[in-house]
N, C-alpha and C positions, 0 to 999 in steps of 0.2 A: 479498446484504446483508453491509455489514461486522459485522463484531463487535467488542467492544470490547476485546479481544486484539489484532485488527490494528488496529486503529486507533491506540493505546497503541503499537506495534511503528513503525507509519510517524510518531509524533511521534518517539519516539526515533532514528530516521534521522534526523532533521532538526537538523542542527548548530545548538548555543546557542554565542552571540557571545560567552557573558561565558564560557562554559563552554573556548573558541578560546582567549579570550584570559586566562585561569588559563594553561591548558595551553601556552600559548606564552612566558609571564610562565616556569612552571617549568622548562621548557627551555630559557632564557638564564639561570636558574640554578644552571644545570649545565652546559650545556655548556661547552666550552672554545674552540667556532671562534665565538669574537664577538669584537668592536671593541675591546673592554677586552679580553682575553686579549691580541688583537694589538700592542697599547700596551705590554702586559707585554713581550711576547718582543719586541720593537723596542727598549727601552729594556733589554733582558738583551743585547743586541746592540751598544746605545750602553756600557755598562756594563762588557759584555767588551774592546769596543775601548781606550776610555778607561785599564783595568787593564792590559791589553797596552804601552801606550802609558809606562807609569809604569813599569813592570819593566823594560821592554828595556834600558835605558842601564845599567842593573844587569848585565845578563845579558853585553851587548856588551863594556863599558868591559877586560874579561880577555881581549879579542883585541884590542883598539884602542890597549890600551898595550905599549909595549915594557921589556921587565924586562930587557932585556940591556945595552940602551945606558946612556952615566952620566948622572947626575941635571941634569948640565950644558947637555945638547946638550937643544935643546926643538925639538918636531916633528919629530926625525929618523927615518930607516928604521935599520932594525935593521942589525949588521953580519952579515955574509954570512959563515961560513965557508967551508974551501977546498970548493973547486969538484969534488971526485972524491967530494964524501961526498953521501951520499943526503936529506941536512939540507937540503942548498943548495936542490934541486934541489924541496923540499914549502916551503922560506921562499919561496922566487920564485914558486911557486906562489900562495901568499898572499899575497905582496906586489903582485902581479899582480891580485888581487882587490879589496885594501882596504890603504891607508896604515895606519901606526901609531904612536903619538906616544908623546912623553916624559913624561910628564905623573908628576908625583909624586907619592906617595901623600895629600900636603896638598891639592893641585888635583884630585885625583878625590875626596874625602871632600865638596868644597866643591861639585863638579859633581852626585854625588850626591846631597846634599842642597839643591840651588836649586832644586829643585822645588816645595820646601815656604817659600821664602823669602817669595812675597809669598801665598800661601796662606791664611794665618790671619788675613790683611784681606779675604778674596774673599767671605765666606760671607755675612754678615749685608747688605750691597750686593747681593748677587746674590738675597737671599730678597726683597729688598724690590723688583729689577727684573722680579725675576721675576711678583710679584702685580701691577705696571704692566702691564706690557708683554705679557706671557700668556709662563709656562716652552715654550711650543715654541720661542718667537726667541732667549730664553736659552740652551738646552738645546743645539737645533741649531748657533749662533753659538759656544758652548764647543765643544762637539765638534769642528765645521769647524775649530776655528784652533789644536786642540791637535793634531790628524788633519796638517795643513797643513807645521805647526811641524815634528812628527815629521818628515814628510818631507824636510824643511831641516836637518837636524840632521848629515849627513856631508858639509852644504856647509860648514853652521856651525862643524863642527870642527876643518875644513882651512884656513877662516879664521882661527882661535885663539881662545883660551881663551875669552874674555873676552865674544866674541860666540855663543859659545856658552852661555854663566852666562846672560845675557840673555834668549838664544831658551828655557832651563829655567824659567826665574823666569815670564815670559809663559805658556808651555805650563804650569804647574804653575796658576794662576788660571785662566787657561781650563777647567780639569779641574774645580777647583772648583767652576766655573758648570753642570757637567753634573750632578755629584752632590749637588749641592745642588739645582739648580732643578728636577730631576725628579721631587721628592714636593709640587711644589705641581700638576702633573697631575694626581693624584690626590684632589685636593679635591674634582673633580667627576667624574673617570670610577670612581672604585673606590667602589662600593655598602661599606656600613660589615659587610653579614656578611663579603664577599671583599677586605675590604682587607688584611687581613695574607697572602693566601694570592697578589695580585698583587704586594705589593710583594716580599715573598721572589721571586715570580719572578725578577722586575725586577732586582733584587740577587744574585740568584746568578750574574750574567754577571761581577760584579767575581770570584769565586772559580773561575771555569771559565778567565778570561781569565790571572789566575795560574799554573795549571795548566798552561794550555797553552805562555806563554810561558817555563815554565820547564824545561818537557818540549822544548819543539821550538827554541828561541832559541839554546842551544850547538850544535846538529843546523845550525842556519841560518848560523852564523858558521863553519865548520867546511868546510862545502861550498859555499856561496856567497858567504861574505863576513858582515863584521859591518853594513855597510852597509845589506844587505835585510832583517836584521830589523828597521830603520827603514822600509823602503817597504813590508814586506811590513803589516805592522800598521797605518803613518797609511794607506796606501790600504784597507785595511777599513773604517778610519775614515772615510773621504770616501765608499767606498759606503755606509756606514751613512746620511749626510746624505744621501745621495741618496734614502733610503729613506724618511728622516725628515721633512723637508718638504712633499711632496706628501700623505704620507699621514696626517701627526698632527695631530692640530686641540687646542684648551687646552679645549674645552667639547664634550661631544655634542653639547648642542641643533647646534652650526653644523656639523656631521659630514657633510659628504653620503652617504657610503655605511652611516652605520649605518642600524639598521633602525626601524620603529615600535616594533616589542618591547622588542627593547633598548634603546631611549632611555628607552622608559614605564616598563622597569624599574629603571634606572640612576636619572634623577629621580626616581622616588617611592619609592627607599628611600635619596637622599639627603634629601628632604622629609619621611620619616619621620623622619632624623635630628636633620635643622632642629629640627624642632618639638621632640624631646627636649631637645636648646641650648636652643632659646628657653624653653625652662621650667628652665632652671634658674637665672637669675635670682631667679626666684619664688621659688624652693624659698629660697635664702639669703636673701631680702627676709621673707620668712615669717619665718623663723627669727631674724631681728636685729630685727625688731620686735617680737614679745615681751621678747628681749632687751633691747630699750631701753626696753621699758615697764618692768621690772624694774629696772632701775637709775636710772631715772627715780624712781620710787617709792622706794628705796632712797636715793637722796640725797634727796629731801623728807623721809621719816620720819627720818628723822637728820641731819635740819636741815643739812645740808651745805651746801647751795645752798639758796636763796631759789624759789619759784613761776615769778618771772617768769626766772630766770636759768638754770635749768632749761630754759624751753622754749625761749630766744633759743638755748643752746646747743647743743640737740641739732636746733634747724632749721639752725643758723650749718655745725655739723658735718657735718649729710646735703645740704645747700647747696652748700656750698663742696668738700667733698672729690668727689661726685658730678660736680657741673661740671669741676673740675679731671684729673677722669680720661677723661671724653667728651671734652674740647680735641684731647688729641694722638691720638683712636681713629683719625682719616681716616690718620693718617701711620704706621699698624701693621698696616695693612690685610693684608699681605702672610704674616700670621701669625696663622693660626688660633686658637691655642689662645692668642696676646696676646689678642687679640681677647673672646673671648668670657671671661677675666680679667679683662679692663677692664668688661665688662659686669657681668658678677656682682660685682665691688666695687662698681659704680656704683651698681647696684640695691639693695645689701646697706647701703651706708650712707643712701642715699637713704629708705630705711626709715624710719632714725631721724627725719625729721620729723613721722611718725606720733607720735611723745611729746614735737614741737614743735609747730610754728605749726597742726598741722593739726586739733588737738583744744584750742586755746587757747577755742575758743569756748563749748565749756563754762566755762572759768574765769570768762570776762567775762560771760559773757550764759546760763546756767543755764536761764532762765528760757524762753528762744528757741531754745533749743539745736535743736530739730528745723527750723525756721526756717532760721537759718543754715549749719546743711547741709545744706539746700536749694539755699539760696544759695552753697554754695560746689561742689556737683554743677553750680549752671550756668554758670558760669564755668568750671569743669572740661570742662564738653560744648565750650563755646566754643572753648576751646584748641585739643580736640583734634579741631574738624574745619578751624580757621585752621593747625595746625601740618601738616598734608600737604602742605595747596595748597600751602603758603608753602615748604616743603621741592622741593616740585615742581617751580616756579616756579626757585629754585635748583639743582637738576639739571636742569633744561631749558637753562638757559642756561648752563652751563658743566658737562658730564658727569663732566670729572676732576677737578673745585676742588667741586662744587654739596656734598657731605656737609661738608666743614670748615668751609664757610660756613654752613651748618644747624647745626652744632654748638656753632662760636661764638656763633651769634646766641642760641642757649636757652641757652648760658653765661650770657651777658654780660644776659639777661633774669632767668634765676634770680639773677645777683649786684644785680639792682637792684632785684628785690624784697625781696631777704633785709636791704638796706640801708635800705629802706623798714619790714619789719617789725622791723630791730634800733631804729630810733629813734623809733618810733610803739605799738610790741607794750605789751600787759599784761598781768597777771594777776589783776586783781582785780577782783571787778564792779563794772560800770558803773552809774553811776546807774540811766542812762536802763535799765537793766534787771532794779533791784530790785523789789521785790514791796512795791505802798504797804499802809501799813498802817494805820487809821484805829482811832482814841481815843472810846468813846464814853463821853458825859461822863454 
C-alpha cells in the first residue's frame, strides 16, 4: 500500500506547466544568450563600425596630406630628397603604398566637417521612415551605404576634392539613419525593466569603436597605408550587414528563431507597459475634470460668464482642441513618447466637456435628469460599438491611410455636433420640463 508520504513524493515528481513556465519566464530574465541580448551585441557591432567609420578620416587625413610641398601645387607627391639619405628610401616606401595631396589646412577643416553637413536634416526623416517602413531596412540601408561610401573614399580622393565633400556629406546621413533609427528596435524587443541595460549595450560599440580606431588607425597608416584604414573598417561594415539582414527582424512576434519563452516574455511585459500608457490619459482626464468643475463654478459665482456661455465654452474648448490634436496623431506615429502626448492632451481637455454639453441637462431639464442620462448612456453605447466596425472597415481597406481616416472622420463628427450644440444649446429650463403648479381657489 502507498502511503501518503509517497504519494505526496510522486505528485511532486510530476512537473506543473505553470510552475515550467515561471521558471522559464525567470530565466529569459536573466539570461543573456536570448534574441534581445543578440540584437543588442549586433547593433554594438553596427554601432562600433559606424564610429570607426566617422574617425578614420580624422586619423588618416596626417599621412594623406603633404606638409612639405607649397600650397600651390594640388594633388601632388611630395618631393624626394637626395637619394643617399635613408628618407628617400621610407618616403618611396610610402609613397609606394598610398598617394598624398596638397590639400590645405582650409580644405581639410571643410572635409572634416562634411560629414555633419547634411546631418542635421537626417534625423527627424529617418524617425519617421523608420516607424513606416520597420528600423531594420533603415538601419541596414544606413549602415551598407556609409560601409560602401568608406570603401570609395581613396578612389574619391584621387579623384579630387570636391567629389570627395560629396561622397562625406552622403556617408555623414547615412550614419545618421543608423543611430537614429536603431532605438525604434527597441519599442518592441526591449522589455521596459532591460531597456536601459540593452541599450547601453547597444551604445557602448560607438565608445569601443573610438578606442580602437584611435589606438590602431596611426598603427594602420604607418605599416600599410592610409588607404586600409578605409577598407579595413567599411568592410567590417559590410560584414556587419551581412550579419544584419538575415538575422534582425523590427518585431519578435515575426522572429523565426526566437523562442515561445522569450516572445511570451518580451510581449507581456511590453503589455504590462501598454496598459500603464493607456492609463495615463485617465490619470490627467481625472485631474482636469475637477479642474474644470472648479473654474466652471468659479466663473458663475462671480458672474463672469453667463450659464449658458459657460457650458458652450468649455464643450467648444474640450471639442475643438481634442480633435485638432487626434488629426495629425496618424502622421507622428513614428514617435513614441509624441504619441502618447497627443494622447494625454487630447484626453485632458476632452475632460473639459464634463462641465459643458455633458451635464447641460441638468440645467434644462432638472426635473428628468435621471432620464436623460439615460438617454445619453445610449447613444453613448451606440457609438461605441458603430466606432470599431467603422474604424475596421477603414483599416481593412487601406492598412497604411485606415487610422487618419478614422481620425478625420470623428474630427469632423465631433466639429458638427459642437456646431449643432453651439446654435441650439441652453441653460435655462425648458418649459416642457418645469414642475406645473396648480392654484387652489
Amino acid at each position: 500500500m502507498s502511503t501518503g508520504a509517497d504519494v505526496k513524493a510522486r505528485v511532486g515528481d510530476i512537473p506543473n506547466d505553470s510552475n515550467l513556465n515561471l521558471t522559464q519566464e525567470q530565466s529569459f530574465k536573466k539570461g543573456f544568450c536570448s534574441l534581445r541580448h543578440g540584437l543588442a551585441f549586433i547593433l554594438q557591432l553596427c554601432n562600433f563600425s559606424i564610429y570607426t567609420q566617422q574617425m578614420n578620416l580624422s586619423i588618416a587625413i596626417t599621412a594623406m596630406v603633404n606638409t612639405t610641398a607649397p600650397a600651390s601645387q594640388l594633388n601632388a607627391s611630395t618631393e624626394r630628397p637626395s637619394a643617399d639619405s635613408q628618407d628617400f628610401w621610407n618616403e618611396t616606401l610610402q609613397e609606394s603604398k598610398a598617394p598624398v595631396y596638397d590639400w590645405t589646412p582650409e580644405i581639410q577643416g571643410i572635409l572634416l566637417s562634411s560629414l555633419s553637413y547634411g546631418s542635421f536634416l537626417a534625423p527627424i526623416p529617418t524617425g519617421y521612415v523608420a516607424g513606416v517602413f520597420g528600423a531594420k531596412y533603415v538601419v541596414g540601408a544606413g549602415l551598407l551605404i556609409s560601409s560602401m561610401l568608406t570603401l570609395f573614399i581613396p578612389l574619391a580622393a584621387d579623384a579630387g576634392v570636391a567629389l570627395l565633400i560629396v561622397l562625406r556629406v552622403i556617408q555623414g546621413i547615412a550614419q545618421v539613419m543608423v543611430l537614429t533609427g536603431q532605438y525604434s528596435m527597441w519599442v518592441k524587443w526591449a522589455p521596459p525593466l532591460e531597456r536601459s541595460q540593452l541599450t547601453t549595450i547597444a551604445g557602448s560599440g560607438s565608445m569601443l569603436g573610438t578606442f580602437l580606431v584611435l589606438i590602431s588607425g596611426g598603427l594602420l597608416c604607418q605599416t600599410l597605408g592610409w588607404p586600409y584604414i578605409f577598407y579595413i573598417f567599411g568592410g567590417i561594415g559590410c560584414v556587419c550587414c551581412l550579419i544584419w539582414f538575415p538575422l534582425v527582424y523590427d518585431d519578435p512576434e515575426n522572429h523565426p528563431f526566437i523562442s515561445t519563452g522569450e516572445k511570451r516574455y518580451i510581449v507581456c511585459s511590453l503589455a504590462q507597459e501598454s496598459g500603464i500608457l493607456s492609463a495615463l490619459p485617465f490619470v490627467f482626464g481625472c485631474v482636469c475634470i475637477i479642474l474644470g468643475g472648479l473654474l466652471a463654478d468659479f466663473l458663475l459665482s462671480r458672474k463672469i460668464l453667463q450659464l449658458v456661455t459657460i457650458r458652450k465654452l468649455f464643450t467648444a474648448i474640450g471639442v475643438l482642441v481634442s480633435s485638432g490634436i487626434l488629426v495629425p496623431l496618424p502622421w507622428v506615429r513614428s514617435s513614441r513618447i509624441t504619441t502618447m502626448a497627443f494622447l494625454v492632451l487630447s484626453s485632458t481637455f476632452c475632460s473639459l466637456c464634463d462641465s459643458g454639453a455633458l451635464i447641460n441637462f441638468l440645467d434644462i431639464a432638472p426635473r428628468y435628469a435621471g432620464f436623460l442620462k439615460g438617454l445619453l448612456q445610449v447613444f453613448s453605447h451606440i457609438s461605441g460599438g458603430i466606432a470599431p466596425t467603422v474604424a475596421g472597415f477603414f483599416i481593412g481597406q487601406d492598412p497604411e491611410f485606415g487610422w487618419r481616416n478614422v481620425f478625420l472622420l470623428a474630427a469632423a463628427i465631433d466639429v458638427v455636433g459642437l456646431l449643432f450644440y453651439l446654435i441650439f444649446g441652453r441653460a435655462e429650463v425648458q418649459d416642457w420640463a418645469k414642475e406645473q403648479t396648480f392654484t387652489h381657489l
